[in-house]
N, C-alpha and C positions, 0 to 999 in steps of 0.2 A: 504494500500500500504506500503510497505518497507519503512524503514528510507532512504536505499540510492535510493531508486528512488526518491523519493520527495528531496534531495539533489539532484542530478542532473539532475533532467526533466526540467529544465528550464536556460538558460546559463544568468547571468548576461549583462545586456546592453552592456558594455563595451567588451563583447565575442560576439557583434552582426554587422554587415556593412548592409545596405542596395544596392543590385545589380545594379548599374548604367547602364547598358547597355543589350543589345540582349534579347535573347528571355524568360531569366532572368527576364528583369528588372522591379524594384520592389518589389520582395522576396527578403528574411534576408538569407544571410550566416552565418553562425559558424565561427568564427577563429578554426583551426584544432589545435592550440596549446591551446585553452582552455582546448580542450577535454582529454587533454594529462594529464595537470594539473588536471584538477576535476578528474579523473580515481585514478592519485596518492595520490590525497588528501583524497580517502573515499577507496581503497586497496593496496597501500603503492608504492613504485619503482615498475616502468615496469620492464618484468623481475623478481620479486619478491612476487608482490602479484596482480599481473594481466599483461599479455600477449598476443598478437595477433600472427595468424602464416594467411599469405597473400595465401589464396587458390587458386586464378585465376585474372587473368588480361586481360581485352579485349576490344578492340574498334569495333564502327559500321559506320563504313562508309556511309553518309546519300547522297542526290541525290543532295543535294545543296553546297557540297565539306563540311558541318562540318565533324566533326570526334567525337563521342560520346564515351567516353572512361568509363568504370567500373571497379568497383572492387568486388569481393569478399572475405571477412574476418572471421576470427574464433576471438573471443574476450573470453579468460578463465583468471575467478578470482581464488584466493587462499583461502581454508579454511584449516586453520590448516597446515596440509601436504597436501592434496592432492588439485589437481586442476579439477575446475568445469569440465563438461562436456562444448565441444563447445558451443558458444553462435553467430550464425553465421548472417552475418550483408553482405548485398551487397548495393553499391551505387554507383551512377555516378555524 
């Protein structure tokens, strides 16, 4: 495996909450600002030497009034000059 995937495949404790409530509860969240950090710490300033462009946004209306919201993203690193092909990531 790559050097930077064994750096980031795992977020430190401290980048971890446990879900207190609904249909969640008891799975681990991210802090989303880890992910921000670790991204700039192993390919440099967003914008610089890695980049997201937000493809789609959408919710689904469920039958018990939640609201499920997603996303879809393009996530490109920098080599050299030029930048990766998409690396495309959806989540809710």
């Amino acid at each position: 495996m790559s050097e930077n995937y064994e750096t980031m495949r795992r977020p430190p404790s401290t980048a971890l909450r446990q879900i207190q409530a609904g249909d969640l509860k008891g799975k681990t969240d991210i802090n989303p600002q880890w992910r921000y950090e670790i991204m700039d710490a192993t390919f440099g300033a967003c914008g610089i030497g890695w980049k997201y462009e937000i493809v789609k946004l959408w919710d689904v209306p469920c039958q018990d009034g939640t609201v499920l919201a997603f996303a879809q993203v393009n996530v490109y690193t920098k080599n050299g000059d030029a930048w990766s092909d998409p690396i495309p990531g959806i989540g809710g």
